[in-house]
C-alpha positions in Angstrom: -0.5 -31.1 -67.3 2.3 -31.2 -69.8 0.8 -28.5 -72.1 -0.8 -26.5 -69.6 2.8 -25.1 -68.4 4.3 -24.9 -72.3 5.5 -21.4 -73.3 3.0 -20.9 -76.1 1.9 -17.1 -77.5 -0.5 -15.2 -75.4 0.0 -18.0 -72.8 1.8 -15.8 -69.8 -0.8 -13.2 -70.8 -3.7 -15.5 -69.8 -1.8 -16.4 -66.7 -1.6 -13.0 -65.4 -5.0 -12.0 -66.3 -6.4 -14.9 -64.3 -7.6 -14.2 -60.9 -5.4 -15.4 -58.2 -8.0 -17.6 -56.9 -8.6 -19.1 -59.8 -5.3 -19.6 -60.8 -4.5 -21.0 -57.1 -7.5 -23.4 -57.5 -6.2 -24.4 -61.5 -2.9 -24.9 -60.4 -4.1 -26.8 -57.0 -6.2 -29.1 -59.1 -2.9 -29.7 -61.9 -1.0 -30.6 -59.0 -3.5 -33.1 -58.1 -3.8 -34.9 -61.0 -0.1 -35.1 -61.1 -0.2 -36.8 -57.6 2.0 -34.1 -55.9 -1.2 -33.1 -53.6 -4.1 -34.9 -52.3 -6.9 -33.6 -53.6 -9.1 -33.6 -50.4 -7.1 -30.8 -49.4 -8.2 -28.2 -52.1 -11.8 -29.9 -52.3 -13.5 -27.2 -49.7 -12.5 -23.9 -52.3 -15.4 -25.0 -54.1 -17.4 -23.3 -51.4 -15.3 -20.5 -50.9 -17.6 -17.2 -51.2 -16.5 -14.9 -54.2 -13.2 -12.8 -53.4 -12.8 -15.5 -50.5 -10.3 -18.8 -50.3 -11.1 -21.8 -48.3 -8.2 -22.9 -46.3 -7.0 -25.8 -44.1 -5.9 -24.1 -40.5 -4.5 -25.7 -37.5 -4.1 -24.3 -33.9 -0.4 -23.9 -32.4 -0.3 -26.6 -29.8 2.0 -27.3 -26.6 4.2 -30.1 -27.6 7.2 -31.3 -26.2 10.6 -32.1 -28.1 13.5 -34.2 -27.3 16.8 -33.2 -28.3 19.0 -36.1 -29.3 22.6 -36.9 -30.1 23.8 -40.0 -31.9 27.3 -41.7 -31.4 28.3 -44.9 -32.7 31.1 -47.4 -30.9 31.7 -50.5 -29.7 30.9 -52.5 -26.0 34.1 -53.0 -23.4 33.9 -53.4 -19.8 33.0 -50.5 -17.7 35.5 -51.9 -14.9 37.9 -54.5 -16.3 39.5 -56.2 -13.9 43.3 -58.2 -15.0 43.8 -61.6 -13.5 47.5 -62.3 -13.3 49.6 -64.8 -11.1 51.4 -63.5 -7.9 54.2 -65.0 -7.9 56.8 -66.5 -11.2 58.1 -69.4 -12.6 55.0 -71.9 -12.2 53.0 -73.6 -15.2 49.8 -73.4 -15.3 48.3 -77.4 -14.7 44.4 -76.7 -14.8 42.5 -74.2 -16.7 38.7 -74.0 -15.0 37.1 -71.4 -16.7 36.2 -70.2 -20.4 35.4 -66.9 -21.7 31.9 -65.9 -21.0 31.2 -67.6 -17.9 30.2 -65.8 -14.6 32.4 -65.9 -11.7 32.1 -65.2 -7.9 34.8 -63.6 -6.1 37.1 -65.9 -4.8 36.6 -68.7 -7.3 39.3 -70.3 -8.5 40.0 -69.8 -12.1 43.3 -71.8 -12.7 45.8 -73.9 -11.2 50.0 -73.3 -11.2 52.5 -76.2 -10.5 56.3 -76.1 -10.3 57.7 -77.2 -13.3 58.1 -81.2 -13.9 61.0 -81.8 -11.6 61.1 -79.2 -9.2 59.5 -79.2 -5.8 56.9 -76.9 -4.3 53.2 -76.6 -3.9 50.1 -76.0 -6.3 48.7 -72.2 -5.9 45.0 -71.5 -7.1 44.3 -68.5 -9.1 41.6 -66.8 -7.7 39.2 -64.4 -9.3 39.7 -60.9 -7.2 36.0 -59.7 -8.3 32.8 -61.1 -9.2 32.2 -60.4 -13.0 32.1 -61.8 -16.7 35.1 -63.4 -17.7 36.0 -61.5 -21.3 39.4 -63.4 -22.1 41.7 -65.8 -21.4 45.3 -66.1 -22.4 46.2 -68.9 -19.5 47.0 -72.4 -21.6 48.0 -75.6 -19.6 51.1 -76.0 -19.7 52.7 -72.6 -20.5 54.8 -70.6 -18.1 52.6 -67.7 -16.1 54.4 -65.0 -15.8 52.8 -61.1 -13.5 54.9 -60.0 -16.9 52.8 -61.7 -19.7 49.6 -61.3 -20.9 47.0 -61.5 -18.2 45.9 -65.1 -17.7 42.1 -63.6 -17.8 40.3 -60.5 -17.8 36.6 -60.2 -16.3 34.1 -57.1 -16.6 33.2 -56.3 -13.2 29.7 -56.9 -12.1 29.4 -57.7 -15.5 28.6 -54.2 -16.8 29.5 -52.8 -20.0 29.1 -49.8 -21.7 29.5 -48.3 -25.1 32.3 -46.5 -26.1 31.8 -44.1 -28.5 33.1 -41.5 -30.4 32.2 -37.2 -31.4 32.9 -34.2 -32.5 34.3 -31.3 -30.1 30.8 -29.3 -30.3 28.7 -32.2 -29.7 30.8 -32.9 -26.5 29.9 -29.4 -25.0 26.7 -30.8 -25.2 26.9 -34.3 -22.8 26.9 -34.5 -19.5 27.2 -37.7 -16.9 23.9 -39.6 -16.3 22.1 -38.3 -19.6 19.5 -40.7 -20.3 20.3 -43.0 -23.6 18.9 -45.7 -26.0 21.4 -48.0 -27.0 20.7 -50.5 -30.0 23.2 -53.3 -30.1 23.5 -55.7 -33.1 22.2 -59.1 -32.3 20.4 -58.0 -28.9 18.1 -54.7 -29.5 17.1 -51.5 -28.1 18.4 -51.8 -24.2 18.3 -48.2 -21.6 21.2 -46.9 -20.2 23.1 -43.9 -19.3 26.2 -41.2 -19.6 29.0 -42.1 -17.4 31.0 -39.4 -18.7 32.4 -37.4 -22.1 36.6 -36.8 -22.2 38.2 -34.1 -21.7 40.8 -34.6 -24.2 40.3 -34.7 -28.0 42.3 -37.0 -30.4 44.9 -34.4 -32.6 44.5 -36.2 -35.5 40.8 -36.9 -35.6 39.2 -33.8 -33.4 37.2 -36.4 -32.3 36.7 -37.2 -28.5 35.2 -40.4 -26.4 31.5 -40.9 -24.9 31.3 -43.8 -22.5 27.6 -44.8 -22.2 26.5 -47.4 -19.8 24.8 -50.4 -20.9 24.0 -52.2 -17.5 25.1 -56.3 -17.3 23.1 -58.2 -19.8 24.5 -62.0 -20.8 23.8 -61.0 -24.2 26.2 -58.4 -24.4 29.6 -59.3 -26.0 32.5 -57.3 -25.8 33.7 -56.1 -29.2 30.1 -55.7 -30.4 28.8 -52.9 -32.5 26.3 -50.2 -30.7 24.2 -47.0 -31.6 23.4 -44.9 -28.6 20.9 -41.8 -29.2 21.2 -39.7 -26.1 18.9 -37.3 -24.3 20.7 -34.0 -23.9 17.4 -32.0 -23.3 13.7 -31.6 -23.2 11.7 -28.4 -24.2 8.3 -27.9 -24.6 6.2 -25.2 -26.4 4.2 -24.0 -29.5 4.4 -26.8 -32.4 2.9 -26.4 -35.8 2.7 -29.1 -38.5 5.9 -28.9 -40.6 3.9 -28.8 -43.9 3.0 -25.0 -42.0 6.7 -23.5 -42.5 7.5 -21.3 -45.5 10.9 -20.5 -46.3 12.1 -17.3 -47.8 14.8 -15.4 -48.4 15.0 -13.9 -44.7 14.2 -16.9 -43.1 11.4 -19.5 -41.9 7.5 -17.3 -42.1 4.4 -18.6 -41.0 0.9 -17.4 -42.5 -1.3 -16.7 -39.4 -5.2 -16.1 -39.6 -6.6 -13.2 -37.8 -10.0 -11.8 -37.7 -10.8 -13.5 -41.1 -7.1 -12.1 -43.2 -3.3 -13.9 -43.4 -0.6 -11.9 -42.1 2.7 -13.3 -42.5 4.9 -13.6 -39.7 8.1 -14.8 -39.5 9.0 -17.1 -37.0 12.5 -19.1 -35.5 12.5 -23.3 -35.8 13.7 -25.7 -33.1 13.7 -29.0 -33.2 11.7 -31.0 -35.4 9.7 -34.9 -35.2 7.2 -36.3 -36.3 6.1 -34.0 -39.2 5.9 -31.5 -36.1 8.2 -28.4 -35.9 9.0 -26.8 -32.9 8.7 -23.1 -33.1 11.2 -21.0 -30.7 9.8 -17.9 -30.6 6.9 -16.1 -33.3 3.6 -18.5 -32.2 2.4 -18.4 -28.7 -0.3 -21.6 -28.5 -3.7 -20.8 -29.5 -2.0 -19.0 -32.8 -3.9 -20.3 -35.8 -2.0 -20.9 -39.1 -2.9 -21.6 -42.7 -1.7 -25.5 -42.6 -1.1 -26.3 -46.0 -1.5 -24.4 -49.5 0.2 -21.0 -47.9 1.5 -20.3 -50.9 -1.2 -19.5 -52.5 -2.3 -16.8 -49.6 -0.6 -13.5 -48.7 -0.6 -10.8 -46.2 -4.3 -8.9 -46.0 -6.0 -11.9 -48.2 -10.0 -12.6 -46.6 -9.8 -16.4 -46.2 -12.6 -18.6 -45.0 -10.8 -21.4 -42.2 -11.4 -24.6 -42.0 -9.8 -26.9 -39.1 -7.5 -29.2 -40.3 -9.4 -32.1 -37.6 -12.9 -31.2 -39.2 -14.0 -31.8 -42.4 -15.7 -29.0 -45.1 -20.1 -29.0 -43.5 -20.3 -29.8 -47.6 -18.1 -32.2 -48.0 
């Protein structure tokens, strides 16, 4: 391999004498042995007929791509809901709940007294919504004050949802009840949904907030790190196998086969998965293409096809 491509004398010479074909096939069968290319794909242009090459084809195919959009963020509350005491100068006597338990509206949460040596009756702290409780700042024996820190905070229904961060374009782009993935560490992949994309940007970062809906899950913590990939749009329509794109100077060309020659056509690429590449406009479905070794074609060359799903009759 290593001396085939040395500079020697009369060595560029021989190259250029060489017949395409047989320099296609020398090179093809180099590259094999260096483990760049399998060397099943070459193996049928040993049956080519004389001023003809052997190629793998494929057929342009419907397929349908989804476009995505990746954020990163962290869980809160989608509705948080701030328990604090209605009226001041009371201690709180009895704490009954802790941070991640369930509560029903109407349950009591804590307990206020007067202060030791002062009159008056207990009050009951009451939970104004059914939900998760998040936090708790209440501590027996400490003043509550509508002032303070709220005594607790719970997550309505128990729903959270990611909040997130992107850039201006990408917020063009989202749109309320887009479906989404959303892997969180420590639970998985769990569905959800867009509630909505700000309006505003932050000056200093250009950077504005997604808020994707997780749903109520007693797994989910709040303060715990997400990935959401969401569904801005489907399209479906002529797909090729990736390893079928050339790229040149003026762009992305295909090689397509008709009536028995190559013509080279150059074509616009969507979205890509899959080793699939979405081709925008260029291929209708039904368009056969040279699949792999393209380079070693060009326009008006007589090829003989071979489909990429069926193998060479003498192989």
């Amino acid at each position: 391999m290593t001396e085939f491509f040395q500079n020697k004398p009369g060595r560029r010479a021989n190259l250029a004498a060489m017949p395409r074909l047989a320099l296609a096939a020398t090179m093809a069968a180099a590259a094999t042995m260096a483990g760049a290319i399998p060397s099943d794909i070459f193996a049928a242009e040993r049956d080519a007929a004389p001023g003809e090459m052997a190629v793998t084809v494929v057929k342009a195919k419907r397929e349908c791509f989804v476009d995505t959009l990746q954020v990163t963020g962290v869980l809160t509350p989608t509705s948080e809901v701030l328990v604090r005491p209605d009226r001041e100068g009371l201690q709180i006597s009895q704490v009954l709940v802790d941070p991640g338990e369930t509560v029903s509206s109407g349950q009591v949460m804590a307990r206020l007294a007067p202060p030791e040596g002062q009159t008056g009756s207990t009050i009951a702290v009451q939970a104004p919504t059914a939900g998760l409780v998040t936090a708790r700042a209440a501590v027996v024996g400490t003043m509550a004050s509508a002032r303070a820190e709220p005594l607790f905070r719970i997550a309505a229904k128990g729903e959270m949802e990611l909040l997130a961060e992107t850039t201006v374009k990408s917020l063009a782009s989202i749109a309320p009840d887009q479906p989404a993935k959303i892997g969180i560490i420590g639970v998985g992949e769990l569905s959800g949904k867009v509630r909505m994309a700000s309006k505003a940007i932050s000056p200093t970062t250009q950077l504005g907030q997604v808020r994707v809906v997780v749903g109520s899950d007693p797994r989910l913590r709040v303060g715990a790190f997400g990935r959401a990939s969401i569904e801005l749009g489907r399209r479906c329509g002529p797909a090729i196998p990736l390893s079928a794109v050339l790229y040149s100077q003026g762009g992305a060309v295909v090689q397509v086969v008709r009536d028995g020659s190559v013509e080279t056509r150059r074509v616009t690429v969507g979205l890509l998965a899959k080793g699939q590449a979405e081709i925008r406009e260029g291929l209708a479905e039904g368009d056969v293409v040279v699949v792999r070794a393209g380079a070693f074609v060009r326009d008006g060359d007589r090829i003989r096809s071979i489909t990429a799903a069926e193998p060479s009759a003498k192989r």
